[in-house]
Backbone as CSV, one residue per row, in Angstrom:
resi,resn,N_x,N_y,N_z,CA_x,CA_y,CA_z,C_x,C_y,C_z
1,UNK,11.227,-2.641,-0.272,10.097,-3.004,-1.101,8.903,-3.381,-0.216
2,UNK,8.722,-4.766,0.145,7.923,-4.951,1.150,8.181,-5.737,2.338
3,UNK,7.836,-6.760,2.897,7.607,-7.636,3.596,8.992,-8.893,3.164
4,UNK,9.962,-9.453,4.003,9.961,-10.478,3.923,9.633,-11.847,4.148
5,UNK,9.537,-12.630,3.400,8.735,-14.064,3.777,9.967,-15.112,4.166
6,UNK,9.566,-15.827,4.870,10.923,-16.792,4.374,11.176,-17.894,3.791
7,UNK,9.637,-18.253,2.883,9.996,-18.836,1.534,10.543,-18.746,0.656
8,UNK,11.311,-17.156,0.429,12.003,-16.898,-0.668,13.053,-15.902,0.054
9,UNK,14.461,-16.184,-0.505,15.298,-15.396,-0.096,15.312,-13.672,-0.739
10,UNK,16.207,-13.176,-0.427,16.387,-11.635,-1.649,16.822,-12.192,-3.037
11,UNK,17.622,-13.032,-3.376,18.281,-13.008,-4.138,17.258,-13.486,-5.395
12,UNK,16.326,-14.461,-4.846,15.278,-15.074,-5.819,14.556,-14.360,-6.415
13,UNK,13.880,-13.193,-5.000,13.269,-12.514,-5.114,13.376,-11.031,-6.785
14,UNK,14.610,-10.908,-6.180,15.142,-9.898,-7.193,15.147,-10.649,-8.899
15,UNK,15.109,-12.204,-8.495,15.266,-12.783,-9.642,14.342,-12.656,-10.540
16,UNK,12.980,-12.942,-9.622,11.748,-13.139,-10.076,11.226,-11.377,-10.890
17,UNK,11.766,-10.588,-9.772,11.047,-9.415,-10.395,11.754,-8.914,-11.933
18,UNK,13.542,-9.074,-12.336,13.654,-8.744,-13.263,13.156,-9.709,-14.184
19,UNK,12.298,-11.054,-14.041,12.131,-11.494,-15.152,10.747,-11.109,-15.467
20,UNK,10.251,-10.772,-14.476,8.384,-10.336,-14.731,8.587,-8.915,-15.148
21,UNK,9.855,-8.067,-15.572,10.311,-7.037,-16.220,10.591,-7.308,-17.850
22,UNK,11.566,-8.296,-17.196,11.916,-9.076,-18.725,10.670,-9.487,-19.529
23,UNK,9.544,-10.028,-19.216,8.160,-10.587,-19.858,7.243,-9.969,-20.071
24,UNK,6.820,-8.677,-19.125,5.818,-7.673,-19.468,6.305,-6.511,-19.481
25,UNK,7.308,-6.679,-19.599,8.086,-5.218,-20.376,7.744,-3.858,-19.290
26,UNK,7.589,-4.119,-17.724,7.836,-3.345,-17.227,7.482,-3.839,-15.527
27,UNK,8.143,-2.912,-14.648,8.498,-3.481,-13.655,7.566,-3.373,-12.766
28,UNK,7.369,-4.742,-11.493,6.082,-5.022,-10.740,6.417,-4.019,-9.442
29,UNK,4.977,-3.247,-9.140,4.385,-2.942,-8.214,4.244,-3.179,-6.580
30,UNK,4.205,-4.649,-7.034,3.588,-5.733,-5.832,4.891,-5.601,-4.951
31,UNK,4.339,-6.067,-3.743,5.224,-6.304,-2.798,5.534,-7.896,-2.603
32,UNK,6.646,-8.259,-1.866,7.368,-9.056,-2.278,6.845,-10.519,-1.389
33,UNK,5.534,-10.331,-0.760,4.580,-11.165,-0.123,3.920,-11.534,-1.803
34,UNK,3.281,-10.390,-2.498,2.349,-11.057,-3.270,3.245,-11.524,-4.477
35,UNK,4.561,-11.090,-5.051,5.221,-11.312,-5.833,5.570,-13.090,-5.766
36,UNK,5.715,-13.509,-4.426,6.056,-14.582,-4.143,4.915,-15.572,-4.235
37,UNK,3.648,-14.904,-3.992,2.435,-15.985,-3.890,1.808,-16.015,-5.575
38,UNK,2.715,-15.292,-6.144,1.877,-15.378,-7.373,3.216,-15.667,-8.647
39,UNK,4.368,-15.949,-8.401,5.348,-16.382,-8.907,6.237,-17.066,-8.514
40,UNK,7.268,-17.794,-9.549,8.182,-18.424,-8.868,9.132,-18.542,-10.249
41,UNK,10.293,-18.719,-9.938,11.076,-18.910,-11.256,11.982,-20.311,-11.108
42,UNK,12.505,-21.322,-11.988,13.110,-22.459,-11.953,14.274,-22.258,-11.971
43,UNK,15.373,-23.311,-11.948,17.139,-23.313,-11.923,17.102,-22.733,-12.617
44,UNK,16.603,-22.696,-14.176,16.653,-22.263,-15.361,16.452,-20.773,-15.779
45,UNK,16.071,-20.270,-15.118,15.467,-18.617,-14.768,13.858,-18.634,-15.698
46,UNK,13.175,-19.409,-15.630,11.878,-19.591,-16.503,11.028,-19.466,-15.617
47,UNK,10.617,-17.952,-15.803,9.544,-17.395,-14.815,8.174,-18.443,-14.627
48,UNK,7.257,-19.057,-13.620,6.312,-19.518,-13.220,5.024,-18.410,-12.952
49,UNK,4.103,-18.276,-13.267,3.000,-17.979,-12.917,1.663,-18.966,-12.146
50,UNK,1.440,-18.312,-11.102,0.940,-19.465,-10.410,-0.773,-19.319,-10.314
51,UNK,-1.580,-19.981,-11.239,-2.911,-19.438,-11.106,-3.687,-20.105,-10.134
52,UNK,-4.687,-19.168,-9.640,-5.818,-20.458,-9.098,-7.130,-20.174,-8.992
């Protein structure tokens, strides 16, 4: 995919993208630098969007 960071492992990573699948009903683009700076998901699997 892209880049790893090491703020986020694979496993999160993969987490985050099927839920930003799961929510906009189709799957992200981004690489896994910007996926990470612009999301995050909780214990709970409750995707975060991070604005600024």
């Amino acid at each position: 995919m892209g880049i790893r960071i090491a703020k986020y492992d694979g496993e999160k990573l993969t987490k985050i993208r099927e839920k930003i699948e799961l929510v906009f009903g189709r799957a992200s683009t981004w690489d896994d630098v910007t996926i990470s700076e612009r999301y995050n998901i909780t214990g709970d699997g409750d995707l975060i969007m991070i604005l600024r």
